[in-house]
C-alpha positions in Angstrom: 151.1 174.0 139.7 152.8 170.7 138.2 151.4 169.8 134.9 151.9 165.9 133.6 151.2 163.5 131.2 148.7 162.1 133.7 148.4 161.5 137.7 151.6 159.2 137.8 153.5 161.1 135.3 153.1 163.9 137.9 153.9 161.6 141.0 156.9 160.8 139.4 158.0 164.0 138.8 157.4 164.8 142.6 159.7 161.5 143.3 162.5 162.9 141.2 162.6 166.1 142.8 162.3 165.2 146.2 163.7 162.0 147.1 167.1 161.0 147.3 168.8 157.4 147.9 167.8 156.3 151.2 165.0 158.6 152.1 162.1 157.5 153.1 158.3 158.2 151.8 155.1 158.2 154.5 152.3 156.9 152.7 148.9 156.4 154.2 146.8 152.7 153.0 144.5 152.2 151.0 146.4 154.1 148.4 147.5 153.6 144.6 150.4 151.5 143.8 151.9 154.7 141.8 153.7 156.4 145.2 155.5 153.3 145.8 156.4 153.0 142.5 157.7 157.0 142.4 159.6 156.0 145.6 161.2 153.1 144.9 162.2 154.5 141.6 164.3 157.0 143.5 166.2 154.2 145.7 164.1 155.5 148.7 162.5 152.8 151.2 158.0 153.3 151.2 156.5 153.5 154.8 152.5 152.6 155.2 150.5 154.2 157.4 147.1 152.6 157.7 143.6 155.6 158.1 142.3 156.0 161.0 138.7 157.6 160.9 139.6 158.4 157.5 142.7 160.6 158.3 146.3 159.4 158.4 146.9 157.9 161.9 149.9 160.3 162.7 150.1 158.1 166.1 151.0 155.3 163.7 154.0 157.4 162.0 157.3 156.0 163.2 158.9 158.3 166.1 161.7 157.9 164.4 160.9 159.3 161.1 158.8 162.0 162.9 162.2 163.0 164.7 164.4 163.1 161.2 162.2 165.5 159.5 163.8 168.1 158.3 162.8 172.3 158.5 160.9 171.9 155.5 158.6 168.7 153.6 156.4 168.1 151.1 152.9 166.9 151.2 151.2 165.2 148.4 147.5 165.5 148.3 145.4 163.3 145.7 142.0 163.6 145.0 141.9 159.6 144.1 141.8 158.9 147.7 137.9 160.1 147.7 137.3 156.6 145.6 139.0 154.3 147.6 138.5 156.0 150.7 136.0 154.1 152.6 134.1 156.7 154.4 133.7 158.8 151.4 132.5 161.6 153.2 133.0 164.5 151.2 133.8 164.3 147.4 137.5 165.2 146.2 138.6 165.9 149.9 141.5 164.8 151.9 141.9 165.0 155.3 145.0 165.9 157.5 145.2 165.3 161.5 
């Protein structure tokens, strides 16, 4: 459990713990502007990935970046997606494919 002065408070905090100089950040469109601003903050470079039936488009995910991942990552789920999702099919859900 992370506990923040507020969603981006929080995002920030997630930032600063895992991303270094140089990294790079996966993050799925239409989003908030507050994951690019935690990334950037860090020095690391954002990468869009536009929805696809409203799930990230892994098939969209640079092969690249898919090959550097390490053992171990983190995944950020947000319930704000459900408001600018445009399906909107279930209330505070995300979906992963």
């Amino acid at each position: 459990m992370l506990i923040g002065n507020g969603a981006e408070d929080c995002l920030n905090m997630i930032g600063q713990a895992f991303l270094n100089p140089g990294d790079e950040s996966i993050i799925r469109e239409p989003t908030v502007d507050a994951y690019r601003v935690a990334t950037e903050f860090m020095d690391a470079t954002p990468g869009y990935v536009p929805l696809k039936d409203d799930c990230i488009d892994l098939d969209r995910v640079p092969g690249a970046f898919l090959d550097q991942l390490p053992d171990s990552i983190v995944v950020v789920l947000d319930q704000v997606y459900w408001e600018i999702s445009p399906g909107k099919t279930r209330p505070g859900s995300s979906v992963i494919s």
